[in-house]
DRENVEXTI-14796 format. One record per residue (C-alpha): residue in three letters; residue number from 1; x, y, z negated. Coordinates in steps of 0.5 Angstrom, whole numbers, plus 2048, in hexadecimal, padded with zeros to 3 digits. Example, Ala and Ser with C-alpha at 12.3 -4.5 7.8 and 13.67 -1.06 7.14 Angstrom:
BEGIN
[rec 'ALA', 1, [819, 7F7, 7F0]];
[rec 'SER', 2, [81B, 7FE, 7F2]];
***
This chain:
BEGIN
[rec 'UNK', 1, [800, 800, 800]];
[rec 'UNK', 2, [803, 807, 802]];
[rec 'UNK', 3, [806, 80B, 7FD]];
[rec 'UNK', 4, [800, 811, 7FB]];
[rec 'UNK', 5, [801, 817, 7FE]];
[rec 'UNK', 6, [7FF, 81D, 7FA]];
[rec 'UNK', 7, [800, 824, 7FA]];
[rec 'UNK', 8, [803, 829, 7F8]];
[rec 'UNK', 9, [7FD, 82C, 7F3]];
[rec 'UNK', 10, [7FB, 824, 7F1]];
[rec 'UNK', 11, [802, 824, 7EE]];
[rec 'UNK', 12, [802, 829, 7EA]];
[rec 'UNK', 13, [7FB, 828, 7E8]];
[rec 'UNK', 14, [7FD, 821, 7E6]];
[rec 'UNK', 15, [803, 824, 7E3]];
[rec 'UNK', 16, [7FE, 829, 7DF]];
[rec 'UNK', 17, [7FA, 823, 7DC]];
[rec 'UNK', 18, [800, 81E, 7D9]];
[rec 'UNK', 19, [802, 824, 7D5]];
[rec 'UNK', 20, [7FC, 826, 7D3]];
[rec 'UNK', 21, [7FB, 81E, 7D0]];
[rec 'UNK', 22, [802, 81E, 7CD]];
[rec 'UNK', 23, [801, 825, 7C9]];
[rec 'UNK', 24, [7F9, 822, 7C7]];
[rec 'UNK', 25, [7FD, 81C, 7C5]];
[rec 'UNK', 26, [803, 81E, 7C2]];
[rec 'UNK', 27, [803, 826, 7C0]];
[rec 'UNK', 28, [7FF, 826, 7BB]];
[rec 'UNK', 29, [800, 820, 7B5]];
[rec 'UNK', 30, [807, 823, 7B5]];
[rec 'UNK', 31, [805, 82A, 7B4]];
[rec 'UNK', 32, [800, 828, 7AE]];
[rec 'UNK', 33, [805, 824, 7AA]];
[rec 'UNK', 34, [80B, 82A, 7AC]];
[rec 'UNK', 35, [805, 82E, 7A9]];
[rec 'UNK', 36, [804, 82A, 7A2]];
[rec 'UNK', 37, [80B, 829, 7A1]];
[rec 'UNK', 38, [80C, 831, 7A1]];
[rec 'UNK', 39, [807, 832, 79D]];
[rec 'UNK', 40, [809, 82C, 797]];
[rec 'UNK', 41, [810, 830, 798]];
[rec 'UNK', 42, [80C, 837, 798]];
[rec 'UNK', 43, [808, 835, 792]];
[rec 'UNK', 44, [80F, 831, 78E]];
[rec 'UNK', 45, [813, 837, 78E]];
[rec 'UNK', 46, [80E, 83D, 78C]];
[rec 'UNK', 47, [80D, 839, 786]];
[rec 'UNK', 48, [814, 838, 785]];
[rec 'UNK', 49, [816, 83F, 786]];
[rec 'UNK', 50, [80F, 841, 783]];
[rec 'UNK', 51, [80E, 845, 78A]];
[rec 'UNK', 52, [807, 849, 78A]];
[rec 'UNK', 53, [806, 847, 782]];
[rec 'UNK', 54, [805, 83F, 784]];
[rec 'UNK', 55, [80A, 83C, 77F]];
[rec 'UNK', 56, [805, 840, 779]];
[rec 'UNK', 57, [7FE, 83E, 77D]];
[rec 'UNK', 58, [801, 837, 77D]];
[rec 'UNK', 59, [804, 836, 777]];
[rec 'UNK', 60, [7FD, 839, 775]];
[rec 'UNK', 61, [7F9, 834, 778]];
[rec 'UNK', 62, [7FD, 82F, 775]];
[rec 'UNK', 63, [7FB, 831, 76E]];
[rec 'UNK', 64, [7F5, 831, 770]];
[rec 'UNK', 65, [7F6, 82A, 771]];
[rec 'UNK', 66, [7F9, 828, 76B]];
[rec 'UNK', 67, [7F5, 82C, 767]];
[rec 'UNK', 68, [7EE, 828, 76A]];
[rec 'UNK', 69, [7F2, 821, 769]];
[rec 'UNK', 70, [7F5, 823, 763]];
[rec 'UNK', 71, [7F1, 828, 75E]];
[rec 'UNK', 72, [7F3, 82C, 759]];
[rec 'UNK', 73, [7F1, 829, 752]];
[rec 'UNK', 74, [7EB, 82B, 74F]];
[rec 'UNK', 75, [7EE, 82C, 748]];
[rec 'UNK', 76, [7ED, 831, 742]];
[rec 'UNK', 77, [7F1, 837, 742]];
[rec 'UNK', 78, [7F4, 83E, 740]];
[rec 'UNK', 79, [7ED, 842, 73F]];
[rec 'UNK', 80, [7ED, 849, 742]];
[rec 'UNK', 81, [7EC, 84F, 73E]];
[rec 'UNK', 82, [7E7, 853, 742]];
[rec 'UNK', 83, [7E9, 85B, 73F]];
[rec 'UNK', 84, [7E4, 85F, 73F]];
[rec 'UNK', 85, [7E5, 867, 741]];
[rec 'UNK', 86, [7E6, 86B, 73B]];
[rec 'UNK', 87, [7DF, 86F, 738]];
[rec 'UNK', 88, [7DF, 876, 73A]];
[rec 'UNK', 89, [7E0, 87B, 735]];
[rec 'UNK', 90, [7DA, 87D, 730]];
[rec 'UNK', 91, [7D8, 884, 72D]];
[rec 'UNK', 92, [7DA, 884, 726]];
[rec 'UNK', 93, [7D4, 883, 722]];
[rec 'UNK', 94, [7D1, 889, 71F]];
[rec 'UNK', 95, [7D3, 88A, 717]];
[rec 'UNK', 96, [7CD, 88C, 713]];
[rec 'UNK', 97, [7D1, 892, 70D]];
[rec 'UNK', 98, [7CF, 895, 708]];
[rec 'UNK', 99, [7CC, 89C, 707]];
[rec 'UNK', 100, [7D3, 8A1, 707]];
[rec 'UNK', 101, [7D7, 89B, 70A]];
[rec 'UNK', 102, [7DA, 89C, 710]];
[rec 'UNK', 103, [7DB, 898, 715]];
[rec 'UNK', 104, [7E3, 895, 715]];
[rec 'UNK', 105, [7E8, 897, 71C]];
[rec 'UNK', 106, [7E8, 892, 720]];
[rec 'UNK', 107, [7ED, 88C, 720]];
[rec 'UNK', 108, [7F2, 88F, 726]];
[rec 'UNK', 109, [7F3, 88A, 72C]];
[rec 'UNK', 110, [7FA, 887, 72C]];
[rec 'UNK', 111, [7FF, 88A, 731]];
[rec 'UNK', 112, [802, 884, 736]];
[rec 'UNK', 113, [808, 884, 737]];
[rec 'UNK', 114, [80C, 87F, 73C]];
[rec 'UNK', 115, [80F, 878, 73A]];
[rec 'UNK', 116, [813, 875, 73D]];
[rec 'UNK', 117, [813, 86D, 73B]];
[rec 'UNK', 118, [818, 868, 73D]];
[rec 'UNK', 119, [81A, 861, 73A]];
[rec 'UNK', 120, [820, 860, 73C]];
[rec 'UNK', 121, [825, 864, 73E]];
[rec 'UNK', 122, [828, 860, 745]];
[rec 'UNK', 123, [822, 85C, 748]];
[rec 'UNK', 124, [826, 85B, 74E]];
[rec 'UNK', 125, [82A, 855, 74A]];
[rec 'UNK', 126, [824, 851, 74A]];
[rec 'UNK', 127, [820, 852, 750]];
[rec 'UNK', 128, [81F, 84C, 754]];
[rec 'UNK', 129, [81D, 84C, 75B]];
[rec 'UNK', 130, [818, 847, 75D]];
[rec 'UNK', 131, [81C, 841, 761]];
[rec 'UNK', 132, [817, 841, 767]];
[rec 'UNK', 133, [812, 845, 769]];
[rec 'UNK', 134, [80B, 843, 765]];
[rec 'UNK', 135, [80F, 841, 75F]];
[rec 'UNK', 136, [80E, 848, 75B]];
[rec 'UNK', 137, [80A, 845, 756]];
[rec 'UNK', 138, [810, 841, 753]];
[rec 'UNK', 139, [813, 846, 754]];
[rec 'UNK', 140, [810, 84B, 74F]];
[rec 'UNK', 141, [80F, 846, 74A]];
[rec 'UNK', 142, [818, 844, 74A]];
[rec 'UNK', 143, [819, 84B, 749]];
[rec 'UNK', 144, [815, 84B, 743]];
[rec 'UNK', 145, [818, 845, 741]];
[rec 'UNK', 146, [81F, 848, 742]];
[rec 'UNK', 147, [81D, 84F, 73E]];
[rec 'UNK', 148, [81B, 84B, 739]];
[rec 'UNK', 149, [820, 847, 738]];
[rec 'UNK', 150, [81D, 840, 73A]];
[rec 'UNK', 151, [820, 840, 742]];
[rec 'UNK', 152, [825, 842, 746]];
[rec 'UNK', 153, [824, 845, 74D]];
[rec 'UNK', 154, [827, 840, 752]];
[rec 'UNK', 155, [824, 83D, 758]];
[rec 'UNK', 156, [824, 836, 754]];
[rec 'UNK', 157, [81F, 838, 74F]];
[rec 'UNK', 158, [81A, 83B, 753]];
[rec 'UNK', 159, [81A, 834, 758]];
[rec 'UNK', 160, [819, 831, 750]];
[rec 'UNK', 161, [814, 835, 750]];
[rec 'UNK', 162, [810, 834, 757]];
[rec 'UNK', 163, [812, 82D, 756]];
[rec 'UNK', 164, [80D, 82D, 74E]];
[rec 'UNK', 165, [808, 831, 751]];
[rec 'UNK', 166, [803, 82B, 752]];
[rec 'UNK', 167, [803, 82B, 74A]];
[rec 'UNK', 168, [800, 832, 74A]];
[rec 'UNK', 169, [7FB, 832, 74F]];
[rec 'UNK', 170, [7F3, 832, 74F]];
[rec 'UNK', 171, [7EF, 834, 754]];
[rec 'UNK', 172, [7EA, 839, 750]];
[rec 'UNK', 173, [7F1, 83C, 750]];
[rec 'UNK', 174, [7F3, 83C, 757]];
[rec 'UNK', 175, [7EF, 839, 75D]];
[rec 'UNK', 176, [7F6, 839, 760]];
[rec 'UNK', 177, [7F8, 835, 75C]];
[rec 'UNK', 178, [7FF, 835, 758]];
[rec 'UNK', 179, [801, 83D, 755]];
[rec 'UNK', 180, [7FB, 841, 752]];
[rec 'UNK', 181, [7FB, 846, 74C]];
[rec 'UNK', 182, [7FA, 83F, 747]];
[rec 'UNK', 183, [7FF, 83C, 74A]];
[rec 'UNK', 184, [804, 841, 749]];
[rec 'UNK', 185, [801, 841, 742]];
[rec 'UNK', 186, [802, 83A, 740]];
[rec 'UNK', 187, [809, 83A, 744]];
[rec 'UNK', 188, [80B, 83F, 73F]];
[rec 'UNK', 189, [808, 83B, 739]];
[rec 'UNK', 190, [80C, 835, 73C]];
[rec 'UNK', 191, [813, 838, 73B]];
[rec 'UNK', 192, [811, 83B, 734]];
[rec 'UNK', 193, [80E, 842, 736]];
[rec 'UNK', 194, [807, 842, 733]];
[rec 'UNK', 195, [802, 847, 731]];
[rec 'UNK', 196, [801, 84A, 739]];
[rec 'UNK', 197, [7FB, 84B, 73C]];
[rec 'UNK', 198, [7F7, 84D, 742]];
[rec 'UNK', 199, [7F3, 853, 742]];
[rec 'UNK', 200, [7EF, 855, 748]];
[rec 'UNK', 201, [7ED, 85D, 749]];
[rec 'UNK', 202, [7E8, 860, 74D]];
[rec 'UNK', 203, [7EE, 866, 751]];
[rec 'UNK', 204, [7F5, 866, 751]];
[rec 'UNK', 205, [7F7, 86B, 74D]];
[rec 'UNK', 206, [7F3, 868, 747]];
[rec 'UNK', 207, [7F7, 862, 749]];
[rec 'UNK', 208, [7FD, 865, 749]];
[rec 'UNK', 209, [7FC, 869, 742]];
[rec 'UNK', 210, [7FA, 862, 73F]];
[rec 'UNK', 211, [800, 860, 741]];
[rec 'UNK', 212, [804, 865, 73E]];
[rec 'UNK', 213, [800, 865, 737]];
[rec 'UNK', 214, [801, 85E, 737]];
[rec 'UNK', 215, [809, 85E, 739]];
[rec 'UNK', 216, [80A, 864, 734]];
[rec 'UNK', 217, [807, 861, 72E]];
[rec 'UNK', 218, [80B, 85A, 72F]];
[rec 'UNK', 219, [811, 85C, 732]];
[rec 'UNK', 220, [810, 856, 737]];
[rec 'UNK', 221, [80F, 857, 73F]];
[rec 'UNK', 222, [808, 856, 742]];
[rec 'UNK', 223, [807, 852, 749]];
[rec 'UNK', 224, [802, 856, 74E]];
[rec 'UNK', 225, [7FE, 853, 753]];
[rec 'UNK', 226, [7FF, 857, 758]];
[rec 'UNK', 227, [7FC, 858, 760]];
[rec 'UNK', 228, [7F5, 855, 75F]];
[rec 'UNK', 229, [7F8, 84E, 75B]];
[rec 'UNK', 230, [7FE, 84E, 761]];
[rec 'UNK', 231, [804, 850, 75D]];
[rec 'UNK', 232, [807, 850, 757]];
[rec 'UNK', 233, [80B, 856, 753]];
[rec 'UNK', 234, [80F, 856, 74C]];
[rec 'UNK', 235, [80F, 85C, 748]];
[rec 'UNK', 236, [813, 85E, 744]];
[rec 'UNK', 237, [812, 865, 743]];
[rec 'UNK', 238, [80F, 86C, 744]];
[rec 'UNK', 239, [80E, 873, 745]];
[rec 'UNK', 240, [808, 878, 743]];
[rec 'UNK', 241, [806, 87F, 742]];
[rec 'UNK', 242, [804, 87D, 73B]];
[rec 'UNK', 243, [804, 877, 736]];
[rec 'UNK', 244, [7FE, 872, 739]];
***
């Protein structure tokens, strides 16, 4: 049988459909895989680098999990005591007097005048920075310890510290989990310093006069809970327009 003889354009066109079958068949599988393993590659390395907070968002979800699976125990604590604002001030009651008495001047009001509190005269010898970034907590708590006596500041302590955690923490104390306010109390109790408190206030400037009524009175630091419960502060003393 003789040889087909085509033309010019029936080549080409036939040419045009081979490709298009090899394209259809083989292109595309292989651009799908290459577009997985980019975006595993993508998605590993932004979580190693935290690029655009992804480590933070999965470190998150990978306590959400934990805390699913693993709850925080439902156990008594530390009460918290609830201070309510201070009343404002009264007229003076009114005072009946004898015929020919006069009425008795009136007690002057004290003058304030500035105070300047401080409990220790190097506080830089016993700050603690906290090792990683969310484990503030542990650290306010080893430095309290430390003025007080009953710790060091050495990185070793603090990882005692978060590694005894578990010991401390309930769930009406904290939700998360591990640190709150009770935990810190109890830890402080556990190394032998007792007689802290918790103490909600209704703003933060009745906050902070609490804080130095109490520090003043006990020559001891106070632990504030600060940025809504995300961060934790040592105070070890004070600066004020008059003696709160």
């Amino acid at each position: 049988m003789p040889p087909e003889r085509l033309t010019v354009a029936e080549v080409t066109r036939r040419r045009r459909e081979a490709h298009s079958r090899r394209s259809s068949s083989g292109r595309w599988p292989k651009v799908a895989v290459a577009l997985v393993l980019v975006a595993a590659l993508t998605s590993g390395t932004a979580v190693a680098t935290n690029a655009f907070g992804a480590g933070d968002k999965f470190e998150r979800l990978v306590r959400k999990i934990q805390l699913v699976v693993n709850p925080p125990p439902d156990r008594p604590t530390v009460a918290t005591v609830d201070i309510t604002p201070e009343p404002t001030d009264s007229p003076e009651p009114s005072v009946s007097l004898a015929p020919g008495k006069s009425a008795p001047p009136p007690t002057p009001a004290p003058v304030p005048k500035p105070v300047d509190v401080r409990i220790l005269s190097k506080p830089n010898a016993y700050f603690a920075s906290e090792y990683l970034k969310d484990w503030c907590a542990a650290a306010g708590v080893q430095m309290v310890l430390s003025i007080l006596g009953h710790a060091d500041t050495s990185v070793a302590f603090q990882r005692t510290l978060m590694n005894r955690v578990g010991e401390w923490e309930s769930y009406s104390d904290s939700h998360n989990g591990q640190w709150g306010p009770a935990a810190m109390v109890e830890a402080l109790a556990a190394y032998g310093v007792k007689g802290y408190q918790i103490h909600a206030l209704a703003t933060r400037a009745a906050a902070l006069r609490d804080a130095a009524i109490a520090m003043e009175k006990t020559k001891s630091p106070v632990i504030i809970v600060a940025w809504r419960g995300a961060h934790t502060w040592v105070m070890t003393g004070f600066r004020a327009t008059a003696d709160p």
